[in-house]
N, C-alpha and C positions, 0 to 999 in steps of 0.2 A: 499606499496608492493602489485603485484597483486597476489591473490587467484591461489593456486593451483588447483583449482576445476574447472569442469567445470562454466563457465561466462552465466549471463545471455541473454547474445546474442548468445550466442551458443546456449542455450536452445532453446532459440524465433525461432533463425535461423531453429530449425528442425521443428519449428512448421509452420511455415509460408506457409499461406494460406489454411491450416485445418481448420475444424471448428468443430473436433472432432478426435475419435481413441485413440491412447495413447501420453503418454509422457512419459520420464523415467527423475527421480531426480537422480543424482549425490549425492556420497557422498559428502560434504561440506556442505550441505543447512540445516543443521537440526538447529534446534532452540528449544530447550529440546528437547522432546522427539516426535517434531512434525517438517516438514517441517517450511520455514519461510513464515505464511503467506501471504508476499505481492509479492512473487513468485506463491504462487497456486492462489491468487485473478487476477493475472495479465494473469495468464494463460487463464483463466476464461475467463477474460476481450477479449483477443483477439480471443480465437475460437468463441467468438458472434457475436465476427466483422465482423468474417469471412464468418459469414451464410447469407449476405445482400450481395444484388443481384447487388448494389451500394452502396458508400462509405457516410456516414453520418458523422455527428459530435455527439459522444457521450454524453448523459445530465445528465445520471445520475446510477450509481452503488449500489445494495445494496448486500450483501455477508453474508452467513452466515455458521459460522466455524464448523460443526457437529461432525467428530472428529480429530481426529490427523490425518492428512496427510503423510506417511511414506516416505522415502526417497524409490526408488524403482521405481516400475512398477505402473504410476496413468490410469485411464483411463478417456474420458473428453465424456459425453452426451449432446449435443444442440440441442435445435428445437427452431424454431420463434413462439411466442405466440400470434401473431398479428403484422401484417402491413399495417399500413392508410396512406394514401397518404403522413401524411409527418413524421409519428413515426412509429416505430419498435421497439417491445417490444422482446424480447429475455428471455433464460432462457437457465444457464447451469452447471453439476453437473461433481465435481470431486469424483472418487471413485479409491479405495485403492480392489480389488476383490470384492466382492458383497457390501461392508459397502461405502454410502457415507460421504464422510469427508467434499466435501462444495461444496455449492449450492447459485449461482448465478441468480441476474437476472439482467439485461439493457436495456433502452431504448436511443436509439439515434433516433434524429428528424433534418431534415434541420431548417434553419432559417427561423420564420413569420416576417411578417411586422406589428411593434408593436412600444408602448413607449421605449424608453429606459435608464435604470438607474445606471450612473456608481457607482462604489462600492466603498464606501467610509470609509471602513474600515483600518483605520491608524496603522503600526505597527512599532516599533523601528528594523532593522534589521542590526544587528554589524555588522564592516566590518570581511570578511572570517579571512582576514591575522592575526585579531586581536586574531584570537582561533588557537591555533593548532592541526592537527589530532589527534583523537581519535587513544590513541596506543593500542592494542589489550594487551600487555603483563602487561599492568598496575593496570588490577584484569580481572577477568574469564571471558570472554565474547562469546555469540554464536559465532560459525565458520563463518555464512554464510556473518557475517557484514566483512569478510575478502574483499570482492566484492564490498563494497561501501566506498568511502571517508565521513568520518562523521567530522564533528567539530561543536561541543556541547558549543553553546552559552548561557546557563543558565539552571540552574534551572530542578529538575526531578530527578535527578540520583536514581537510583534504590539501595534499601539497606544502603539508607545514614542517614535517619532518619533526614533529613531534612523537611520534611512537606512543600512540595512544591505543588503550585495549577499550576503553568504553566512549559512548558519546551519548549526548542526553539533547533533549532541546522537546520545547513548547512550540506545538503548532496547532494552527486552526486554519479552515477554509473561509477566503474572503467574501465568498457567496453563501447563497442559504441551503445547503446541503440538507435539513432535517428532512426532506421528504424522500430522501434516499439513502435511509440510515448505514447500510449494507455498504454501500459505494462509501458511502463519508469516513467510516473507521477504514475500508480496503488503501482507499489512495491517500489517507494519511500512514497508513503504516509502512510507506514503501518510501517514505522521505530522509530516513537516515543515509548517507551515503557510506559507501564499505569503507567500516572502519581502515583497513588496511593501507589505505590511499593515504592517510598521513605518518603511516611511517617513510613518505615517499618527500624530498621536498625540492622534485622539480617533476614533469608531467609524465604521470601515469593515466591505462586508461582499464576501466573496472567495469564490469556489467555483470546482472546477474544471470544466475542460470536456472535456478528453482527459488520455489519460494511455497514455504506452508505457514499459515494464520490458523489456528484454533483459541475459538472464541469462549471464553468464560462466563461471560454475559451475553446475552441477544445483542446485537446492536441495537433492535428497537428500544428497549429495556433504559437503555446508556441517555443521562442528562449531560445538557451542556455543547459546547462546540469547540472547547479546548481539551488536546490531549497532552498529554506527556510522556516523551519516547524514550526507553532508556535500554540501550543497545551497546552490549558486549564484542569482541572479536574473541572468537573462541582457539583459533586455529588458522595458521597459513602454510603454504606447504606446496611448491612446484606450481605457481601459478593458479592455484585455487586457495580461496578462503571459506569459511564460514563463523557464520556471525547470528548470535542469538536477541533478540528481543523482546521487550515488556511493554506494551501500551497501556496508559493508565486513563482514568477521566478525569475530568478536573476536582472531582471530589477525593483523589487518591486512590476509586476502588482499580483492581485490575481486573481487566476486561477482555482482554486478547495476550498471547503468546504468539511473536514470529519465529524463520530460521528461515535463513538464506546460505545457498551454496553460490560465490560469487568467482568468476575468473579476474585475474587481474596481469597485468604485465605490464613492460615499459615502453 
């Protein structure tokens, strides 16, 4: 069923080809009491895009979440921090009126002429048909996952007190995200929630605090509109975790590596 809210292709759609000013979130995006972040990272993502003078392949994102993103009025800061012949370093901050809430930075580089080493990272990936969608009304879930198709192939659930180290699951957007390939992989890769949360099983509450994507593939590059996430808990330890991940396409290649430093507590 699709989201009564605004889509995130509507959003993209009013940003396209900015590379700064405002944006405004629609009700539906909230995610407790903060935007969902792989909405504001993606946002991020593409007013950087937009500040090159030509079009590169993006290599690599790091993000970091300072406060709660409100649903509202954001406003987006970018300037290029350097461009060499074949990188461009970028840098860009979202704020909520004077407070910012997150700050980005990217570099995108053409291709050198160099060794090359394919990735030989092997993952089990269920078939989709074998899971069913994720139903919204089956215990409480943020509004904004109304927007994505998810089907949760293992392991993670949050509040289950299961004691799980990995969590997997197939997701797609239920709009037509291809004209915003950058944003399309960013705010799917920010869907797994921290593992850590289901060795818990009554409520905790988890957000992150960084966040780096380096991409394997260009996003442009990448067919299809299914990924599949397959996200370790690496480490927990006084109230912080981290947690590593593999996004893949639907043909199995991989395409991106995440890592999140996440706070958690009771």
């Amino acid at each position: 069923m699709m989201s009564d809210t605004t889509s995130m292709q509507e959003i993209m759609e009013n940003l396209a080809g900015t590379a700064g000013g405002s944006v405004q979130i629609p009700a539906g995006w909230a995610q407790g009491r903060a935007v969902y972040g792989g909405l504001v990272a993606a946002i991020a993502a593409d007013a950087m895009a937009n500040l090159l003078s030509a079009p590169r392949p993006i290599r690599s994102f790091l993000g970091n979440f300072v406060a709660p993103a409100p649903e509202g009025d954001l406003a987006i800061k970018t300037e290029i921090l350097r461009e060499g012949r074949a990188v461009v370093q970028t840098r860009a901050d979202i704020l909520s009126g004077d407070q910012v809430c997150f700050t980005a930075s990217a570099a995108f580089g053409d291709d050198r002429p160099g060794v090359e080493m394919v990735p030989d990272k092997a993952v089990h990936m269920p078939a989709r048909d074998s899971v069913p969608s994720m139903q919204k009304d089956l215990r409480p879930l943020p509004g904004f996952l109304d927007n994505f198709d998810i089907r949760w192939t293992g392991g993670g659930v949050p509040m289950s007190g299961s004691k799980d180290r990995r969590t997997s699951m197939w997701v797609r957007h239920r709009s037509d995200m291809n004209a915003f390939p950058i944003a399309k992989i960013i705010s799917i890769a920010d869907m797994p929630p921290p593992v850590i949360l289901s060795h818990y099983d009554q409520p905790a509450r988890a957000s992150t605090m960084s966040w780096s994507i380096e991409f394997i593939v260009s996003p442009e590059q990448v067919q299809g509109d299914w990924f599949y996430l397959d996200f370790a808990l690496d480490a927990a330890a006084g109230g912080y975790s981290q947690q590593s991940g593999s996004i893949y396409s639907e043909s199995g290649a991989l395409i991106a590596l995440s890592r999140q430093c996440m706070v958690y507590f009771e």
